[in-house]
N, C-alpha and C positions, 0 to 999 in steps of 0.2 A: 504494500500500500504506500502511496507518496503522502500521506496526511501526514504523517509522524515528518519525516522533513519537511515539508512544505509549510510546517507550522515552527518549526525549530529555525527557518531560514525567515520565516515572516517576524520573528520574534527577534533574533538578532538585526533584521533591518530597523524595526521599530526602536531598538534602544539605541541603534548608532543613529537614528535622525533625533531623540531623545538627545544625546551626547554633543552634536553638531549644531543642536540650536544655541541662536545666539539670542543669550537672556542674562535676565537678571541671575546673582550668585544664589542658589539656594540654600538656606537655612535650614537646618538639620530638623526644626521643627513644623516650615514647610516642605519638606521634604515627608515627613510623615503625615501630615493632615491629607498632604494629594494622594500618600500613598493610600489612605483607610475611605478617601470618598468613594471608589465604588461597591465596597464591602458597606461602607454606610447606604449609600443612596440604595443598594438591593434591600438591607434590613429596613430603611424605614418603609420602603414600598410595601414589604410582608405584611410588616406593624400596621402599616394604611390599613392594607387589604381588611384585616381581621374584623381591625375595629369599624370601617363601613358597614363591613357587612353584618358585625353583630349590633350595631346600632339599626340597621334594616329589618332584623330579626326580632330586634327587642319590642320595634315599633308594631311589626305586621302583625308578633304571634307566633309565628311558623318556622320550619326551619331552611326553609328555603322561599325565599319572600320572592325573588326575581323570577319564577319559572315563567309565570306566563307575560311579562310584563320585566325586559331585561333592560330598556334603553336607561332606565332612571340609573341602575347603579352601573353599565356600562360608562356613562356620563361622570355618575360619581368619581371612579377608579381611574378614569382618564386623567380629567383635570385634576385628581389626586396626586399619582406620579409627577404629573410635568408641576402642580407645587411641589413636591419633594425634591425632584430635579434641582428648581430656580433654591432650594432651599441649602441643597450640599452644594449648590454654585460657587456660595460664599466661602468655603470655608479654605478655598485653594485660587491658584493663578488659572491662567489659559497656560502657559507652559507644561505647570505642576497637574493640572486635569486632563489635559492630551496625552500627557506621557504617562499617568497612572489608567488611563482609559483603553489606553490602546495595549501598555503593557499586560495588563490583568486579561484583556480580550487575546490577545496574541498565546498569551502563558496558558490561558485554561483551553487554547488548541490545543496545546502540546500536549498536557494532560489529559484530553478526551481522548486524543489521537492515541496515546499509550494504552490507554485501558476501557473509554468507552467509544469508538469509533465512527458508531451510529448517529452520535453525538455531538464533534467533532467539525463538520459542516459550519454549526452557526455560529463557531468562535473562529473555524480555518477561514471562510471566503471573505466576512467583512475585513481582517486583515491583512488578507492577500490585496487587498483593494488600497484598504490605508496605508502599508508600508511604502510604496513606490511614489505616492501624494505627499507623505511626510518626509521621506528623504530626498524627494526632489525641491520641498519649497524648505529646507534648511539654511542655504544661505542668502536666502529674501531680503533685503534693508528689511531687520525690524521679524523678521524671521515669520512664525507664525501669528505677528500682529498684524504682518504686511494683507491687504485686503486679498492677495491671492492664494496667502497663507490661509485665509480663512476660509477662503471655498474650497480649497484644499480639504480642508478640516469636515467642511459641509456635506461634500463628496463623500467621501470618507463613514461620515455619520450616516448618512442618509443610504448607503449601502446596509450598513449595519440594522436600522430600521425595516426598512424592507424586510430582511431575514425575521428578524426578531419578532415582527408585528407578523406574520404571516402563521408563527407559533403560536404567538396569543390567541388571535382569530378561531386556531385548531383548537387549541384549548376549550376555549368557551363552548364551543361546537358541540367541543364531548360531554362537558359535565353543565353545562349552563357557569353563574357565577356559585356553584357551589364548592366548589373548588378553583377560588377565584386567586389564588396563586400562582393559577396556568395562565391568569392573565396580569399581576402586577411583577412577576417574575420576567419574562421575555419583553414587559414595558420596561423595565428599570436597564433589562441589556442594554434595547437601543438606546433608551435614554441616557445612559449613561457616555454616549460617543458625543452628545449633543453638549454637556455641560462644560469643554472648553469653549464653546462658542458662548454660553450663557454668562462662563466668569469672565469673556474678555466684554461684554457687552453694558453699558452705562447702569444695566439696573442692579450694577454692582454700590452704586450711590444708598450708601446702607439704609435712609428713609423707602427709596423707592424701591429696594430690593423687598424690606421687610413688609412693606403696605401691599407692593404685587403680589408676592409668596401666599401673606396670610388672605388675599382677597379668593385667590384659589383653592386653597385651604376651604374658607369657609363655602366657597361654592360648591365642593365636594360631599363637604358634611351637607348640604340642602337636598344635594341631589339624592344623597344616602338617603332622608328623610323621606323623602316623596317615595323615593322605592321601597320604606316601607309601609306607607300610606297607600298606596297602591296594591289590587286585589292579587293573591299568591297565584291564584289560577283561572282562566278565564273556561268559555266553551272551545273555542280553538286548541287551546291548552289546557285541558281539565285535569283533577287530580284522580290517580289512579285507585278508589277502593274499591274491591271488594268485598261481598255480604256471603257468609257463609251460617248457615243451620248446623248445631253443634249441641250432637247426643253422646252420653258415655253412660255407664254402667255403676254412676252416683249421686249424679247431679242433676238439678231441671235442664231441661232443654235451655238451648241459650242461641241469640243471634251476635255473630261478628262482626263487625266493621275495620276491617285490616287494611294498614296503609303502607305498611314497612317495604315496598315496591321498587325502591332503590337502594336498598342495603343497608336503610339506616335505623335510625329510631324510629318508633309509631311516632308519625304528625298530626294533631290536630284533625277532627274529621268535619265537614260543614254543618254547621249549626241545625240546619234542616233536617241532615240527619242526624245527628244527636238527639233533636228533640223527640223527630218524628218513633224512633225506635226506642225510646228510652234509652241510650244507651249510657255507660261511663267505663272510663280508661281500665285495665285489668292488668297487671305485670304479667297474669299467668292465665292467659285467654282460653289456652286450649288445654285444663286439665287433665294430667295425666301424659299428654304428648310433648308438652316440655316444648312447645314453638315461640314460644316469646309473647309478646304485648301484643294487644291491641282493644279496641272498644267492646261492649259485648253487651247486653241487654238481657230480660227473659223474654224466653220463646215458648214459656207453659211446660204442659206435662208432653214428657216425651211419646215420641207419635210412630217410628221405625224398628224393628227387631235390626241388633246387632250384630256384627259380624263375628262367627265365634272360630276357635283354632282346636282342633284335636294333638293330640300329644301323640302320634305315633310311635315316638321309640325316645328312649331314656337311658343310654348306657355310658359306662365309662372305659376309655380304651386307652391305655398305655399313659394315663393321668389325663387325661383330654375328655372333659364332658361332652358327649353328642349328642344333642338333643331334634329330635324329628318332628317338624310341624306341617300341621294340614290346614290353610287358614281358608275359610270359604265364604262368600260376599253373596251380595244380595245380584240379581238379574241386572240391576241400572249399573254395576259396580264399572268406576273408570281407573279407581286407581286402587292394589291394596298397601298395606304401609304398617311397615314393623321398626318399633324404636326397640335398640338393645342398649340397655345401658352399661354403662362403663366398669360397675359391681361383676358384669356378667364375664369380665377380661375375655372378651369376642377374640377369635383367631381364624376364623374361617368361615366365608356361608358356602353353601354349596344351594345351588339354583338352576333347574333347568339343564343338568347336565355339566354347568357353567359352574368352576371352583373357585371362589376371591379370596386370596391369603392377605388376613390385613397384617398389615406392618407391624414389625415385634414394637417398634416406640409407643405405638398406638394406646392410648390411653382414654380416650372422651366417649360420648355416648355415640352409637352408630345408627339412621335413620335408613332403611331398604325400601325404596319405593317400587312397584312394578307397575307400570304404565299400561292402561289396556284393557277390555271389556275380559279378555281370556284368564284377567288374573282375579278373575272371582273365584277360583278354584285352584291355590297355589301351595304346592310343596317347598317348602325350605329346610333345609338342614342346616342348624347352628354348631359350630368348634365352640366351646367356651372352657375356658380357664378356670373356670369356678364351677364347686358344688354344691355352693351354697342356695338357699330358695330365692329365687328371684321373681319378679312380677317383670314381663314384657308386655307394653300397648301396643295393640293391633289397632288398623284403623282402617275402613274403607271411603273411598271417597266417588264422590256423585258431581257431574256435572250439570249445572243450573241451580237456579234458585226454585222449592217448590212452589207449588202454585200458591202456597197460604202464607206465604212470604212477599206476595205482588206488592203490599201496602208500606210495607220497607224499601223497595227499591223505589217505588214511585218518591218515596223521601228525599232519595240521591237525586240531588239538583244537577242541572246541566254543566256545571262548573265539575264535575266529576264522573268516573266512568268506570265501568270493571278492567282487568285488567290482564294481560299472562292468563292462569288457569282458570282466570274468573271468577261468576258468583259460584258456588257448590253445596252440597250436603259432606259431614263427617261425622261419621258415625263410629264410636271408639270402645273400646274393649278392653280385657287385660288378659295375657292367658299366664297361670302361676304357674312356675314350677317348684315341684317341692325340694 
Protein backbone atom coordinates (compact mmCIF):
# COMPACT_ATOMS: atom_id res chain seq x y z
CA UNK A 1 0.00 0.00 0.00
CA UNK A 2 1.59 3.72 -0.67
CA UNK A 3 -0.68 5.39 2.24
CA UNK A 4 1.85 4.60 4.84
CA UNK A 5 4.41 6.75 2.74
CA UNK A 6 2.43 8.86 1.02
CA UNK A 7 1.60 10.12 4.45
CA UNK A 8 5.12 9.82 6.04
CA UNK A 9 6.28 12.16 2.89
CA UNK A 10 3.14 14.49 3.21
CA UNK A 11 4.17 14.83 6.96
CA UNK A 12 7.75 15.76 6.58
CA UNK A 13 6.70 18.31 3.79
CA UNK A 14 4.28 19.88 6.10
CA UNK A 15 6.98 20.48 8.90
CA UNK A 16 9.74 21.72 6.49
CA UNK A 17 7.06 24.47 5.10
CA UNK A 18 6.38 24.69 9.01
CA UNK A 19 10.35 25.35 9.49
CA UNK A 20 10.72 27.71 6.39
CA UNK A 21 8.09 30.04 7.30
CA UNK A 22 9.12 33.20 7.89
CA UNK A 23 7.50 34.55 11.35
CA UNK A 24 7.59 35.79 14.30
CA UNK A 25 10.10 33.64 17.03
CA UNK A 26 7.94 31.22 18.99
CA UNK A 27 7.47 31.02 22.46
CA UNK A 28 7.62 27.85 24.17
CA UNK A 29 4.28 28.71 25.41
CA UNK A 30 2.95 29.44 22.04
CA UNK A 31 4.35 26.82 20.81
CA UNK A 32 2.11 24.78 23.15
CA UNK A 33 -1.24 26.43 23.09
CA UNK A 34 -1.11 25.98 18.97
CA UNK A 35 0.15 22.70 19.63
CA UNK A 36 -3.29 21.59 22.01
CA UNK A 37 -5.80 23.70 19.62
CA UNK A 38 -6.86 20.99 17.65
CA UNK A 39 -7.02 18.31 20.46
CA UNK A 40 -9.12 21.33 22.13
CA UNK A 41 -11.31 22.55 19.37
CA UNK A 42 -12.37 18.28 18.74
CA UNK A 43 -13.09 18.03 22.75
CA UNK A 44 -15.17 21.17 22.91
CA UNK A 45 -17.10 20.05 19.65
CA UNK A 46 -17.96 16.53 21.65
CA UNK A 47 -18.69 18.61 24.82
CA UNK A 48 -21.13 20.90 22.26
CA UNK A 49 -22.51 17.99 20.92
CA UNK A 50 -23.66 16.29 24.22
CA UNK A 51 -24.92 19.12 25.83
CA UNK A 52 -27.36 20.30 22.74
CA UNK A 53 -28.49 17.45 22.58
CA UNK A 54 -29.28 16.67 26.18
CA UNK A 55 -30.72 20.12 26.42
CA UNK A 56 -33.13 18.97 23.39
CA UNK A 57 -33.90 15.83 25.23
CA UNK A 58 -34.45 17.58 28.55
CA UNK A 59 -36.87 19.92 26.66
CA UNK A 60 -38.96 17.25 24.33
CA UNK A 61 -39.05 14.38 26.96
CA UNK A 62 -37.72 11.71 24.61
CA UNK A 63 -34.64 10.22 23.92
CA UNK A 64 -34.30 11.13 20.62
CA UNK A 65 -36.18 14.50 20.10
CA UNK A 66 -34.78 15.16 16.31
CA UNK A 67 -36.00 11.85 14.46
CA UNK A 68 -38.80 13.39 12.60
CA UNK A 69 -37.85 16.90 12.65
CA UNK A 70 -33.70 17.04 12.37
CA UNK A 71 -33.13 20.78 10.71
CA UNK A 72 -33.46 22.52 14.23
CA UNK A 73 -30.48 20.66 15.96
CA UNK A 74 -28.75 20.05 12.56
CA UNK A 75 -28.78 24.07 12.68
CA UNK A 76 -27.99 23.98 16.22
CA UNK A 77 -24.53 21.76 15.82
CA UNK A 78 -23.57 23.63 12.84
CA UNK A 79 -23.39 27.17 14.01
CA UNK A 80 -22.05 25.35 17.38
CA UNK A 81 -18.78 24.07 15.97
CA UNK A 82 -17.99 27.17 13.72
CA UNK A 83 -18.42 29.09 17.41
CA UNK A 84 -16.13 26.62 18.89
CA UNK A 85 -13.85 27.13 15.81
CA UNK A 86 -13.94 31.28 16.12
CA UNK A 87 -13.53 30.38 20.00
CA UNK A 88 -9.92 28.02 19.83
CA UNK A 89 -9.15 30.83 17.07
CA UNK A 90 -7.82 32.94 19.87
CA UNK A 91 -5.87 31.09 21.76
CA UNK A 92 -3.00 30.77 18.95
CA UNK A 93 -1.34 32.68 15.79
CA UNK A 94 -2.18 31.96 11.92
CA UNK A 95 1.50 30.47 11.89
CA UNK A 96 1.03 28.53 15.37
CA UNK A 97 -2.65 27.07 13.93
CA UNK A 98 -1.45 26.19 10.24
CA UNK A 99 1.26 24.26 11.56
CA UNK A 100 -0.43 22.53 14.41
CA UNK A 101 -3.49 21.84 11.93
CA UNK A 102 -1.80 20.52 9.36
CA UNK A 103 0.69 18.64 11.43
CA UNK A 104 -1.82 16.66 13.63
CA UNK A 105 -3.94 16.03 10.14
CA UNK A 106 -0.70 14.91 8.32
CA UNK A 107 0.47 12.75 11.68
CA UNK A 108 -2.83 10.89 12.29
CA UNK A 109 -2.34 9.65 8.31
CA UNK A 110 0.60 8.14 9.23
CA UNK A 111 -1.15 6.47 12.16
CA UNK A 112 -4.23 5.28 10.37
CA UNK A 113 -2.14 4.31 7.47
CA UNK A 114 -0.17 1.84 10.06
CA UNK A 115 -2.98 0.38 11.67
CA UNK A 116 -6.27 1.59 10.41
CA UNK A 117 -6.14 1.81 6.66
CA UNK A 118 -9.61 2.11 5.83
CA UNK A 119 -9.32 5.02 7.70
CA UNK A 120 -6.51 6.68 6.54
CA UNK A 121 -8.17 8.49 3.38
CA UNK A 122 -9.49 11.40 5.28
CA UNK A 123 -6.38 12.49 7.06
CA UNK A 124 -3.94 11.06 3.80
CA UNK A 125 -5.62 13.33 0.79
CA UNK A 126 -6.52 16.79 2.45
CA UNK A 127 -2.79 16.64 3.11
CA UNK A 128 -1.54 15.49 0.06
CA UNK A 129 -3.31 18.80 -1.00
CA UNK A 130 -1.90 21.05 1.68
CA UNK A 131 1.67 20.13 1.75
CA UNK A 132 2.76 21.28 -1.95
CA UNK A 133 0.28 24.89 -1.20
CA UNK A 134 2.28 25.24 2.11
CA UNK A 135 5.65 24.72 0.92
CA UNK A 136 5.25 26.46 -2.04
CA UNK A 137 3.89 29.99 -0.50
CA UNK A 138 7.00 29.74 2.33
CA UNK A 139 8.89 32.29 1.08
CA UNK A 140 5.94 34.98 0.36
CA UNK A 141 6.82 38.78 1.67
CA UNK A 142 5.10 38.08 4.83
CA UNK A 143 4.86 34.30 4.38
CA UNK A 144 1.41 32.81 5.08
CA UNK A 145 0.16 36.56 5.93
CA UNK A 146 0.81 37.25 2.28
CA UNK A 147 -2.97 37.31 0.63
CA UNK A 148 -1.62 34.20 -1.46
CA UNK A 149 -0.55 32.63 1.54
CA UNK A 150 -3.98 32.78 2.58
CA UNK A 151 -5.63 31.15 -0.21
CA UNK A 152 -3.09 28.95 -0.04
CA UNK A 153 -4.28 28.07 3.37
CA UNK A 154 -8.03 28.37 1.91
CA UNK A 155 -7.35 25.79 -0.74
CA UNK A 156 -5.98 23.62 1.46
CA UNK A 157 -8.84 23.84 4.11
CA UNK A 158 -11.56 23.73 1.86
CA UNK A 159 -10.08 20.28 0.43
CA UNK A 160 -10.12 19.07 3.91
CA UNK A 161 -13.90 20.03 4.40
CA UNK A 162 -15.00 18.54 1.42
CA UNK A 163 -13.65 15.10 2.99
CA UNK A 164 -14.75 15.74 6.36
CA UNK A 165 -18.29 17.03 5.68
CA UNK A 166 -19.12 14.20 3.31
CA UNK A 167 -18.43 11.90 6.65
CA UNK A 168 -20.64 13.87 8.74
CA UNK A 169 -23.40 13.85 6.08
CA UNK A 170 -22.98 9.76 6.29
CA UNK A 171 -23.01 9.90 9.71
CA UNK A 172 -26.22 11.59 10.35
CA UNK A 173 -27.64 9.34 7.43
CA UNK A 174 -27.02 6.21 9.63
CA UNK A 175 -28.19 7.03 13.19
CA UNK A 176 -30.07 10.57 12.74
CA UNK A 177 -28.59 13.16 15.49
CA UNK A 178 -28.59 10.30 17.95
CA UNK A 179 -25.25 9.73 17.70
CA UNK A 180 -24.45 13.12 16.84
CA UNK A 181 -20.66 12.62 17.34
CA UNK A 182 -20.68 11.32 13.76
CA UNK A 183 -21.50 14.76 13.19
CA UNK A 184 -19.42 17.28 15.47
CA UNK A 185 -16.54 14.84 15.06
CA UNK A 186 -15.68 15.13 11.01
CA UNK A 187 -17.05 19.04 11.60
CA UNK A 188 -14.30 19.89 14.19
CA UNK A 189 -11.75 17.86 11.38
CA UNK A 190 -12.42 20.25 8.74
CA UNK A 191 -12.80 22.98 10.81
CA UNK A 192 -10.06 22.72 12.33
CA UNK A 193 -7.84 23.58 8.67
CA UNK A 194 -10.02 26.75 8.79
CA UNK A 195 -8.83 28.31 12.17
CA UNK A 196 -5.54 29.71 10.77
CA UNK A 197 -7.52 31.66 8.42
CA UNK A 198 -9.83 32.63 11.60
CA UNK A 199 -6.63 33.71 13.98
CA UNK A 200 -5.18 35.77 11.11
CA UNK A 201 -8.60 37.44 10.43
CA UNK A 202 -9.59 41.00 12.46
CA UNK A 203 -12.03 39.24 14.62
CA UNK A 204 -9.08 38.60 16.52
CA UNK A 205 -9.81 42.23 18.07
CA UNK A 206 -10.79 40.59 21.52
CA UNK A 207 -14.36 42.73 21.92
CA UNK A 208 -15.36 41.52 18.45
CA UNK A 209 -13.97 38.04 18.79
CA UNK A 210 -15.75 37.59 22.19
CA UNK A 211 -19.28 39.25 21.05
CA UNK A 212 -19.06 37.12 17.57
CA UNK A 213 -18.17 33.67 19.34
CA UNK A 214 -20.75 34.15 22.00
CA UNK A 215 -23.57 35.41 19.57
CA UNK A 216 -23.07 31.87 17.83
CA UNK A 217 -22.86 30.33 20.82
CA UNK A 218 -26.16 31.59 21.84
CA UNK A 219 -27.64 30.95 18.55
CA UNK A 220 -26.99 27.22 18.80
CA UNK A 221 -28.29 26.98 22.20
CA UNK A 222 -31.83 28.52 20.54
CA UNK A 223 -31.64 26.23 17.82
CA UNK A 224 -31.12 23.23 20.46
CA UNK A 225 -34.34 24.65 22.07
CA UNK A 226 -36.63 24.66 19.29
CA UNK A 227 -35.41 21.14 18.44
CA UNK A 228 -36.74 20.37 21.50
CA UNK A 229 -39.94 22.18 21.26
CA UNK A 230 -40.41 20.44 18.40
CA UNK A 231 -42.70 17.04 17.82
CA UNK A 232 -40.12 13.64 18.40
CA UNK A 233 -42.12 12.11 15.54
CA UNK A 234 -44.29 13.11 12.87
CA UNK A 235 -46.68 10.69 10.29
CA UNK A 236 -43.85 10.75 7.73
CA UNK A 237 -41.63 9.75 10.50
CA UNK A 238 -43.62 7.82 13.18
CA UNK A 239 -42.51 6.06 16.20
CA UNK A 240 -42.17 2.46 15.92
CA UNK A 241 -44.51 0.60 18.65
CA UNK A 242 -45.68 -2.35 18.89
CA UNK A 243 -48.82 -3.85 20.92
CA UNK A 244 -48.45 -7.30 21.91
CA UNK A 245 -51.24 -9.76 24.08
CA UNK A 246 -49.25 -11.35 26.91
CA UNK A 247 -50.50 -14.62 28.75
CA UNK A 248 -48.38 -16.82 31.16
CA UNK A 249 -49.15 -19.41 33.43
CA UNK A 250 -49.43 -16.79 36.70
CA UNK A 251 -50.44 -13.80 35.96
CA UNK A 252 -53.62 -11.63 34.39
CA UNK A 253 -53.42 -11.28 30.94
CA UNK A 254 -51.68 -8.06 30.08
CA UNK A 255 -51.32 -5.66 26.82
CA UNK A 256 -47.77 -4.35 25.75
CA UNK A 257 -46.78 -1.39 24.22
CA UNK A 258 -42.92 -1.90 23.33
CA UNK A 259 -40.76 0.61 21.91
CA UNK A 260 -37.05 -0.43 22.53
CA UNK A 261 -36.89 -0.64 18.37
CA UNK A 262 -33.47 0.76 18.13
CA UNK A 263 -31.50 -0.95 20.74
CA UNK A 264 -32.13 1.26 23.22
CA UNK A 265 -34.03 2.04 26.25
CA UNK A 266 -38.11 1.95 26.33
CA UNK A 267 -39.14 5.72 25.16
CA UNK A 268 -41.98 7.36 26.13
CA UNK A 269 -45.03 5.90 24.21
CA UNK A 270 -47.95 8.75 22.85
CA UNK A 271 -50.14 9.97 25.36
CA UNK A 272 -53.04 8.49 23.21
CA UNK A 273 -51.99 5.41 23.98
CA UNK A 274 -51.17 5.54 27.23
CA UNK A 275 -54.28 6.69 28.16
CA UNK A 276 -56.35 4.93 25.61
CA UNK A 277 -54.99 1.26 27.14
CA UNK A 278 -54.33 2.17 30.59
CA UNK A 279 -51.04 1.52 30.23
CA UNK A 280 -47.79 2.26 32.74
CA UNK A 281 -43.86 1.65 32.35
CA UNK A 282 -42.96 -2.07 33.68
CA UNK A 283 -38.97 -2.85 34.02
CA UNK A 284 -40.07 -6.51 33.71
CA UNK A 285 -42.84 -6.58 30.92
CA UNK A 286 -42.70 -9.82 29.96
CA UNK A 287 -42.64 -12.01 33.19
CA UNK A 288 -40.86 -14.98 33.27
CA UNK A 289 -39.18 -14.27 29.74
CA UNK A 290 -36.66 -11.99 31.18
CA UNK A 291 -37.15 -9.23 27.79
CA UNK A 292 -36.74 -6.03 29.26
CA UNK A 293 -39.12 -3.00 29.68
CA UNK A 294 -41.70 -1.70 28.26
CA UNK A 295 -45.52 -0.27 28.82
CA UNK A 296 -48.06 -2.82 29.79
CA UNK A 297 -51.74 -2.45 30.99
CA UNK A 298 -54.45 -5.31 31.93
CA UNK A 299 -55.98 -7.37 29.35
CA UNK A 300 -58.56 -9.29 31.96
CA UNK A 301 -58.74 -12.95 32.47
CA UNK A 302 -56.76 -14.83 30.21
CA UNK A 303 -58.55 -16.11 27.05
CA UNK A 304 -55.78 -18.88 25.14
CA UNK A 305 -54.54 -22.40 26.36
CA UNK A 306 -50.66 -22.42 26.46
CA UNK A 307 -48.04 -23.89 24.89
CA UNK A 308 -46.89 -26.93 26.90
CA UNK A 309 -43.34 -29.12 26.49
CA UNK A 310 -43.09 -32.88 27.35
CA UNK A 311 -39.83 -34.13 28.85
CA UNK A 312 -38.95 -36.96 26.62
CA UNK A 313 -35.75 -38.11 28.16
CA UNK A 314 -33.67 -37.02 31.24
CA UNK A 315 -30.20 -38.63 31.41
CA UNK A 316 -26.96 -38.12 32.55
CA UNK A 317 -23.97 -39.20 30.26
CA UNK A 318 -20.34 -38.80 31.14
CA UNK A 319 -21.28 -35.75 33.73
CA UNK A 320 -23.29 -33.94 30.99
CA UNK A 321 -27.09 -33.47 31.61
CA UNK A 322 -29.28 -34.33 28.56
CA UNK A 323 -32.37 -33.30 28.70
CA UNK A 324 -35.05 -34.06 25.75
CA UNK A 325 -37.85 -31.61 24.96
CA UNK A 326 -41.19 -31.87 22.84
CA UNK A 327 -42.55 -28.26 22.81
CA UNK A 328 -45.97 -28.05 20.94
CA UNK A 329 -47.89 -24.62 20.00
CA UNK A 330 -51.07 -23.93 19.02
CA UNK A 331 -52.26 -24.03 14.82
CA UNK A 332 -51.80 -19.81 14.59
CA UNK A 333 -48.09 -20.64 16.03
CA UNK A 334 -45.27 -18.37 14.10
CA UNK A 335 -42.64 -18.55 16.32
CA UNK A 336 -41.61 -21.01 19.36
CA UNK A 337 -39.15 -19.77 22.00
CA UNK A 338 -37.02 -21.31 24.73
CA UNK A 339 -35.18 -19.05 27.30
CA UNK A 340 -32.38 -21.35 29.03
CA UNK A 341 -30.92 -19.69 31.74
CA UNK A 342 -27.42 -19.34 32.76
CA UNK A 343 -28.08 -21.65 36.21
CA UNK A 344 -28.60 -24.23 33.56
CA UNK A 345 -24.59 -23.90 32.28
CA UNK A 346 -26.08 -24.78 28.59
CA UNK A 347 -23.21 -26.60 26.38
CA UNK A 348 -25.04 -27.64 23.49
CA UNK A 349 -28.61 -27.60 21.62
CA UNK A 350 -29.09 -30.02 19.39
CA UNK A 351 -32.17 -29.16 16.67
CA UNK A 352 -33.31 -30.59 13.78
CA UNK A 353 -30.47 -32.71 13.03
CA UNK A 354 -28.47 -29.34 13.58
CA UNK A 355 -25.73 -29.43 16.74
CA UNK A 356 -24.75 -25.73 18.28
CA UNK A 357 -21.75 -26.08 20.63
CA UNK A 358 -21.93 -22.90 22.73
CA UNK A 359 -18.77 -21.43 23.68
CA UNK A 360 -16.96 -22.83 26.94
CA UNK A 361 -16.60 -18.77 28.15
CA UNK A 362 -20.39 -18.65 27.63
CA UNK A 363 -21.96 -17.62 30.64
CA UNK A 364 -25.51 -15.55 30.22
CA UNK A 365 -28.96 -16.65 29.70
CA UNK A 366 -29.53 -18.22 26.00
CA UNK A 367 -32.86 -17.32 24.12
CA UNK A 368 -33.66 -20.29 20.95
CA UNK A 369 -36.10 -18.87 18.80
CA UNK A 370 -37.45 -21.19 15.67
CA UNK A 371 -39.14 -19.09 13.10
CA UNK A 372 -42.10 -20.73 11.20
CA UNK A 373 -45.61 -22.15 11.30
CA UNK A 374 -43.74 -25.83 11.39
CA UNK A 375 -42.39 -25.05 14.66
CA UNK A 376 -45.43 -25.67 16.58
CA UNK A 377 -44.34 -29.05 16.90
CA UNK A 378 -40.58 -28.93 17.83
CA UNK A 379 -37.92 -31.24 19.35
CA UNK A 380 -34.97 -29.87 21.19
CA UNK A 381 -32.34 -31.55 22.86
CA UNK A 382 -30.47 -29.49 25.62
CA UNK A 383 -26.29 -30.36 26.86
CA UNK A 384 -26.48 -28.76 30.37
CA UNK A 385 -23.86 -28.59 32.83
CA UNK A 386 -26.08 -28.74 35.70
CA UNK A 387 -28.25 -31.03 37.69
CA UNK A 388 -29.80 -29.11 39.60
CA UNK A 389 -33.83 -28.22 39.01
CA UNK A 390 -34.28 -25.74 36.97
CA UNK A 391 -37.45 -23.81 35.48
CA UNK A 392 -37.11 -23.18 31.46
CA UNK A 393 -39.84 -20.54 29.78
CA UNK A 394 -41.25 -21.77 26.66
CA UNK A 395 -43.11 -19.34 24.79
CA UNK A 396 -45.17 -19.30 21.49
CA UNK A 397 -45.79 -16.42 19.41
CA UNK A 398 -48.62 -15.32 17.14
CA UNK A 399 -48.78 -12.90 14.43
CA UNK A 400 -51.35 -9.81 14.68
CA UNK A 401 -53.11 -8.29 17.11
CA UNK A 402 -56.41 -10.30 18.12
CA UNK A 403 -59.42 -9.14 17.08
CA UNK A 404 -60.46 -7.98 20.92
CA UNK A 405 -57.53 -5.91 20.84
CA UNK A 406 -58.98 -3.60 17.76
CA UNK A 407 -59.74 -0.76 20.43
CA UNK A 408 -55.91 -0.54 21.50
CA UNK A 409 -54.56 -0.09 18.29
CA UNK A 410 -57.15 2.35 17.18
CA UNK A 411 -55.28 4.32 20.21
CA UNK A 412 -51.99 4.28 18.39
CA UNK A 413 -52.05 7.71 16.70
CA UNK A 414 -50.60 8.28 13.33
CA UNK A 415 -47.52 9.66 14.60
CA UNK A 416 -46.67 5.85 15.24
CA UNK A 417 -46.75 2.52 13.66
CA UNK A 418 -45.96 -1.39 14.29
CA UNK A 419 -42.90 -2.32 13.43
CA UNK A 420 -40.01 -5.53 12.57
CA UNK A 421 -42.39 -8.43 13.94
CA UNK A 422 -45.20 -6.26 14.66
CA UNK A 423 -48.22 -6.26 16.74
CA UNK A 424 -48.60 -10.27 18.03
CA UNK A 425 -49.97 -12.77 20.61
CA UNK A 426 -47.23 -14.42 23.48
CA UNK A 427 -48.36 -16.88 25.02
CA UNK A 428 -45.64 -18.27 27.83
CA UNK A 429 -45.20 -21.27 29.95
CA UNK A 430 -42.47 -22.81 32.02
CA UNK A 431 -41.54 -26.46 31.73
CA UNK A 432 -39.51 -27.65 35.27
CA UNK A 433 -37.04 -29.92 35.47
CA UNK A 434 -36.54 -31.64 38.58
Amino acid sequence: SWALPLSILAFVAIALASWLMRGPAATRRGMLLAAFMPPALLFACIVLGFALTFLAQLISGTPDPTYAYPLPMRIALGIGVWGVALLVSRITTLHGAATSAWLWMAGLAVITAATLPGLSPYFLFPSLVAAPLLLATTRLREGWKNPIGQAALLVAALGALVIWFQLMVAGESLMGFKLHPLFTVPAAFGLMTLVPLLAADPLRGPRVWANTTLVFLLLALAAAVLAGLRPAYSKASPQRVNLTYFENDTQRARWIAETAWKATATEPIPKQLERGGGLHFDPDAYPGLGLGSAYVGDAGTPRYPLPSVTIAGDRNDAGARIVSLLLHGSAQTSTMSLRIPKEAKLRAIRIRSENVVVPKDWSGNTLLNCDGPDCRDLAVTLTLGSSAAILIPVAERRHGLPPFGAALAAARPATAMPSQSGDGVILANVVRLP
